[in-house]
N, C-alpha and C positions, 0 to 999 in steps of 0.2 A: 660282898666285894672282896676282893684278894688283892694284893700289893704286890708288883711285880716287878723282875728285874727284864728286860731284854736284850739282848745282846746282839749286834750288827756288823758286819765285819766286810768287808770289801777283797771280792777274790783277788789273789797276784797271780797272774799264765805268764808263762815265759817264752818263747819259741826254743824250740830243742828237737837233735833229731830221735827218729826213731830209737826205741831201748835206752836211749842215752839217762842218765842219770842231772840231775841240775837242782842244786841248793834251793831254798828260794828266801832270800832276808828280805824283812821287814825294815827299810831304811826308817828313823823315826823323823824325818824333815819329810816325808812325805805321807808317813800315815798321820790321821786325827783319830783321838778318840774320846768317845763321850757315855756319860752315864745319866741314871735317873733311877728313882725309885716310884714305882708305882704299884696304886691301891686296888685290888677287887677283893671283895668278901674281907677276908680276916686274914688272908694268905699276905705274905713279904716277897717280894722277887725285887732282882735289880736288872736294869735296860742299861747294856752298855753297847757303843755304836762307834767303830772304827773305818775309817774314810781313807782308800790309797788313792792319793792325786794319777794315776799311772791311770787307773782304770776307772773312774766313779760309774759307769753301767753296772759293775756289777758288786754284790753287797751279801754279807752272812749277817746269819743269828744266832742268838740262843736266850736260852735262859735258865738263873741259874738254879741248881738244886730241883731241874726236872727232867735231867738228860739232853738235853739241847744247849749245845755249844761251837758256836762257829759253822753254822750250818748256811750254806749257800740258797740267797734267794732265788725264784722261780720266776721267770716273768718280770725282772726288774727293769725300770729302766729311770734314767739321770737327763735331767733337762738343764744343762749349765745358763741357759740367760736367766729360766727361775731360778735355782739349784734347788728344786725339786726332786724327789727320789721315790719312787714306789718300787715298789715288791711283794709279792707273794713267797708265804712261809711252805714249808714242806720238809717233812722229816726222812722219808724214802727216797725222793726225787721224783715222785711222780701222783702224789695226793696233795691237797691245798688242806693247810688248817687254818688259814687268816691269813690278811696281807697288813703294810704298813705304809703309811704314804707320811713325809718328811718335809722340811724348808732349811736346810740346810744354814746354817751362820757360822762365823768364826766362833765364835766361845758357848754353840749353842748347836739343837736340832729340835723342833719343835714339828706335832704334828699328830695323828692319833695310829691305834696300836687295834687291829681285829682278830681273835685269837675266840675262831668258832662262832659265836651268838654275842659277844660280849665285845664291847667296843670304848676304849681308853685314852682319854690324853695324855701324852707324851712331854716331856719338857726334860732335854738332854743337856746336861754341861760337860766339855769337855776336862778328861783325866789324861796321866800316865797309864800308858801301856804297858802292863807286866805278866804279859805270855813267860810259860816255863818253857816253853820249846820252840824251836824252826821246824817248816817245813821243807820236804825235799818231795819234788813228781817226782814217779818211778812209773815204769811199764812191765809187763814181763809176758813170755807168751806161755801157751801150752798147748801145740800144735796149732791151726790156726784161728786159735780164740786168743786176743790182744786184751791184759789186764790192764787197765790203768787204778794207778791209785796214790795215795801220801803217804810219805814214811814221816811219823812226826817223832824228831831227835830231841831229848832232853839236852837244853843249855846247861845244865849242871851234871856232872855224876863223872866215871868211867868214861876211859878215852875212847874204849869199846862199851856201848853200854847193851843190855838185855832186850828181848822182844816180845812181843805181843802179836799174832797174828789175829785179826777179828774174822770171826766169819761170822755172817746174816743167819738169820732163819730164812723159812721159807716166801717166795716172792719177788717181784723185784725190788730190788735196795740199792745206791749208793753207797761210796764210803762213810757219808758224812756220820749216820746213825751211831757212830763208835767213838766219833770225835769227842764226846763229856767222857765218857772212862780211858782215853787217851791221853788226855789231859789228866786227868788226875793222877794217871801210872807214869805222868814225866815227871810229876813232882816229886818222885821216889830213885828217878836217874832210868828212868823205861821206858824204854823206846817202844811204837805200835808200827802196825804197817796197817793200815787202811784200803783195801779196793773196792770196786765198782762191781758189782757182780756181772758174770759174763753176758751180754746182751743189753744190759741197764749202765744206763749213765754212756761216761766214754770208753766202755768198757764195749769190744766187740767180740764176733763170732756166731759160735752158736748159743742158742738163747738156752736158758736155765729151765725152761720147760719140755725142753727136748733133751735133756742133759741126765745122765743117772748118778745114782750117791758116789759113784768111783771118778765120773767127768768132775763132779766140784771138788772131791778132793785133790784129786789132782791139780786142779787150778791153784788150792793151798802151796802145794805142793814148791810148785812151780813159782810162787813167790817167796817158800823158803830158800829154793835155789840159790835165789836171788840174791836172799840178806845173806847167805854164806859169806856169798863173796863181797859182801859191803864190810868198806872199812871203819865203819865205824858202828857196826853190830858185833857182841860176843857172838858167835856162831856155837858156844857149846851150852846158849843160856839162850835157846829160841822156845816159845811159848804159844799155846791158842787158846786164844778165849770166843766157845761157842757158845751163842743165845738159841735157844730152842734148836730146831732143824739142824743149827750149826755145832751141837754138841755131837750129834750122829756124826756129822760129817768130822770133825776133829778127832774123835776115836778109829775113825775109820784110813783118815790120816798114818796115823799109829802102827795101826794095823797093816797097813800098806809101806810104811817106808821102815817099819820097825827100829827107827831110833829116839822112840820116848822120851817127847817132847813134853813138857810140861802143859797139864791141860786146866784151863779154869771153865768149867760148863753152866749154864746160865740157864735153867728153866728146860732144859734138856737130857736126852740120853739117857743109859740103863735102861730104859724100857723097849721094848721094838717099835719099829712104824707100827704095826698091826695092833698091837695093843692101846698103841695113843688114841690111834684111829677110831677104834671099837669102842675106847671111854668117852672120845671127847663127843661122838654121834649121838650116843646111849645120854650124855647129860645133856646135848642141846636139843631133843626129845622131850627129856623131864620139865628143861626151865622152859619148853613150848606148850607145857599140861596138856601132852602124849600120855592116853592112860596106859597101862600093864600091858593090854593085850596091844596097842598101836606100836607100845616100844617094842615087844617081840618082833611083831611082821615088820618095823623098821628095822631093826638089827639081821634079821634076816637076810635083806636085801643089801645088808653092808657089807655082810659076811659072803656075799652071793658076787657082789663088785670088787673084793680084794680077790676071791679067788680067781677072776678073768683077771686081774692085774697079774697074780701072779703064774698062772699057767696059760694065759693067752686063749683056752676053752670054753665053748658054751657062750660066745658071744650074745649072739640071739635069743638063748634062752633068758640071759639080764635083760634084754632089749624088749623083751617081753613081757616080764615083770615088773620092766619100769614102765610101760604104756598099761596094764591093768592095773598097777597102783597107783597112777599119776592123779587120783580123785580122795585120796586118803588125805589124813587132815599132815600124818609125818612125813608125805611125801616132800614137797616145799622146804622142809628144816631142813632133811640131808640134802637137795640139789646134788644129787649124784648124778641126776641128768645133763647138767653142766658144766660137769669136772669129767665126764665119759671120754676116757684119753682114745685116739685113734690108734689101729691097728697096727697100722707104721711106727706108732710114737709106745706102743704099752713097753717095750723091752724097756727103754728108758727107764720107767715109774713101776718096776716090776720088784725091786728092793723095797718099798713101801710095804711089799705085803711077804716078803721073804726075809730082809736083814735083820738080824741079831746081834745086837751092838756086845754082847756079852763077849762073845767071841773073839772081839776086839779090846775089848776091858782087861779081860783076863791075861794079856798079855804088855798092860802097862808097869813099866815100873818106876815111871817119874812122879814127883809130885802131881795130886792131884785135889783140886778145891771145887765142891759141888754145891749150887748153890739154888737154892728151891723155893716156892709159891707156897705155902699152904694151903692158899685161895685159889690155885692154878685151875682152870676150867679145861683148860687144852691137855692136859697130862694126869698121870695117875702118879702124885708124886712120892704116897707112903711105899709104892710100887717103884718106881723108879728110885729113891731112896736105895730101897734095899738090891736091887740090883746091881747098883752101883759097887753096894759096900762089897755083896759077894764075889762080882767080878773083881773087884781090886785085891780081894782076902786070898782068892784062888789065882792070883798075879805073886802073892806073898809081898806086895805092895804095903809099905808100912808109914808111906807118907803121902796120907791121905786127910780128906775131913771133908763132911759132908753138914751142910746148917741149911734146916729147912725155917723159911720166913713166915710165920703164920700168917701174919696180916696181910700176905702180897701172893700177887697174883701171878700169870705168865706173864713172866721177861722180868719180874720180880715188881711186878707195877703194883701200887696201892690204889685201891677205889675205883679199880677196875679202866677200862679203854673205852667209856664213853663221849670222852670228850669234850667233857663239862668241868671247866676252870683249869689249870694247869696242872702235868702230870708228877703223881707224886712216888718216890720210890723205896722200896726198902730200907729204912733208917739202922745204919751200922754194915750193909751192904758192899760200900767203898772200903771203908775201914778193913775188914774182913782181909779182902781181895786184896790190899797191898800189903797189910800183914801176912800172907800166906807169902806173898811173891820174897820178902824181907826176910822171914825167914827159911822158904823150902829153897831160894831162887839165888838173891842176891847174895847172901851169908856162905854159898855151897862154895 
């Protein structure tokens, strides 16, 4: 059994028009909120549940001390003759991990809590509300792909305060996924910007699978534009913090507008596509008890599918080799046969087997804080480490720092992304990450 907290939170939409910018306050005569502490395993969490009378259809969560805060339910919906509330949880926008069904009361919310295989009673009493910050929607475009996303402002600090740009790994994502390190970086007076990635959520255009490493950063891009000219962002203390995928892309950023933004990289970067690629194959192989010679002819054919990514050549000849190995026992672990991008779409996905983030590294010279898995299954991270330090050494970059996590895995997770009890994170990982920003960021 674990003891949990959850956390529920009720969306505020405004009408506003296109581009247009709009605050969004939490009046406290019309929000509720409530908490509880609840048991599974040996784990402590606490459930807290805020209610806006404006909208009861729709409702967030989280929970605390496992990266989920304030994350908008999936599928919810409010029945006011019961006051009844159900919802489905979801961390992307587009997976279910459990839903929650409620009975709403004045000094209460009672009801149970499904979180994967495991199924909890709830008993909520209402609290004060002590968010560090407001929210404000923002939009921004970058030709005709429409971002939407939250800029979430710290209530305390600087009239102008500092920024965070999150970028996702790879996938579709929401903003929400960044909301728990947002929150925490306001309680420091830092501000985040949060979007939708292009295609997912309310976020339009062209979809992120069609899209290459230079289309997403640019979408970055194109929401630092943005905070430029917000008045209430320092625009010479703007920042990105990428998780896997989003580490490439935020160097690359860098690289492309050349004014060295301060970077926090998360389970990513220094090392190429091509080389994550070829490690993370080569171990989902091993942990499938692929013998020696199976990993060989898999590796082969890895190596045989990056290079049509990368030169668009020899189509048929892959197309060939995956129909006379499709009876191998490594064929099924890579599923290269279902990632086979089309011939229209390979330019796009052709930096996976081409970019060198080095080349982008060595050219920063703003602080930089990297931050690593020891356990990491997706990345080579004693590899990436070091690439990291050398591109930043050959930048002459001297504000830096690199902490690899031994216990934790990618995206800095503990106990790995099975899904069994609640997620746990690198212990000292927050702390880090605001101490870096206090003193490379804030103190400048």
């Amino acid at each position: 059994m674990h003891l949990y907290t959850l956390i529920i939170y009720f969306l505020i939409t405004s009408c506003q028009g296109e581009g247009k910018q709009k605050r969004i306050e939490l009046p406290v005569e019309e929000t509720t909120t409530y908490l509880d502490t609840i048991v599974l395993g040996e784990d402590k969490r606490i459930l807290v549940v805020e209610f806006d009378a404006r909208e009861p259809n729709k409702g967030r969560w989280g929970i605390n001390k496992s990266g989920k805060h304030r994350i908008p339910f999936i599928n919810s919906n409010y029945n006011s003759d019961t006051k009844k509330f159900t919802g489905d949880l979801s961390f992307f926008g587009n997976e279910v991990l459990g839903s929650i069904s409620l009975e709403i009361k004045n000094n209460g919310a009672q009801g149970k809590f499904i979180w994967h295989k495991d199924t909890l009673n709830v008993n909520l009493n209402r609290v004060e509300d002590n968010l560090s910050y407001k929210e404000e929607d923002i939009s921004f475009n970058n030709g005709t792909n429409v971002l939407k996303g939250t800029l979430i402002l710290p209530k305390y600090g600087e009239a102008k305060s500092p920024v965070v740009v999150f970028i996702s790994g790879s996938g579709c994502s929401t903003r929400w996924w960044g909301m728990y390190w947002a929150n925490e970086l306001s309680k420091i007076g830092v501000a985040s910007l949060l979007y939708d990635k292009r295609g997912c959520g309310e976020s339009t255009g062209t979809s992120w699978t069609n899209s290459s490493l230079n289309d997403l950063a640019e979408d970055v891009i194109s929401g630092i534009n943005l905070l430029e000219d917000h008045s209430g962002i320092d625009q010479n203390k703007i920042g990105l913090y990428g998780v896997s995928q989003g580490a490439w892309i935020a160097s690359r950023v860098n690289g492309i507008t050349g004014k060295n933004h301060f970077i926090i990289a998360n389970s990513g970067g220094g090392v190429s596509p091509y080389e994550e690629e070829m490690f993370s194959y080569d171990l989902q192989m091993k942990f499938g008890g692929i013998d020696e010679n199976g990993i060989e002819e898999g590796n082969t054919m890895v190596k045989q599918y990056l290079d049509y990514i990368a030169t668009g050549k020899n189509r048929s000849d892959l197309e060939d080799a995956m129909r006379t190995n499709r009876d191998k026992k490594w064929f099924p672990i890579l599923g290269l046969d279902k990632i086979l991008v089309s011939e229209k779409n390979r330019a796009d996905w052709k930096w996976i087997a081409t970019y060198n983030p080095k080349e982008d590294i060595r050219k920063i010279k703003a602080p930089v804080l990297v931050m690593l898995g020891g356990q990491d299954h997706h990345q080579p991270t004693k590899i990436s480490s070091r690439k990291w330090e050398e591109g930043l050494k050959e930048a002459n970059n001297e504000n830096f720092k690199i902490k690899i996590f031994e216990e934790a895995g990618h995206g800095l997770r503990v106990g790995g992304h099975d899904g069994q009890g609640f997620p746990n994170y690198a212990q000292g990982h927050i702390e880090l990450m605001k101490e870096f920003i206090e003193k490379s960021v804030l103190k400048k």
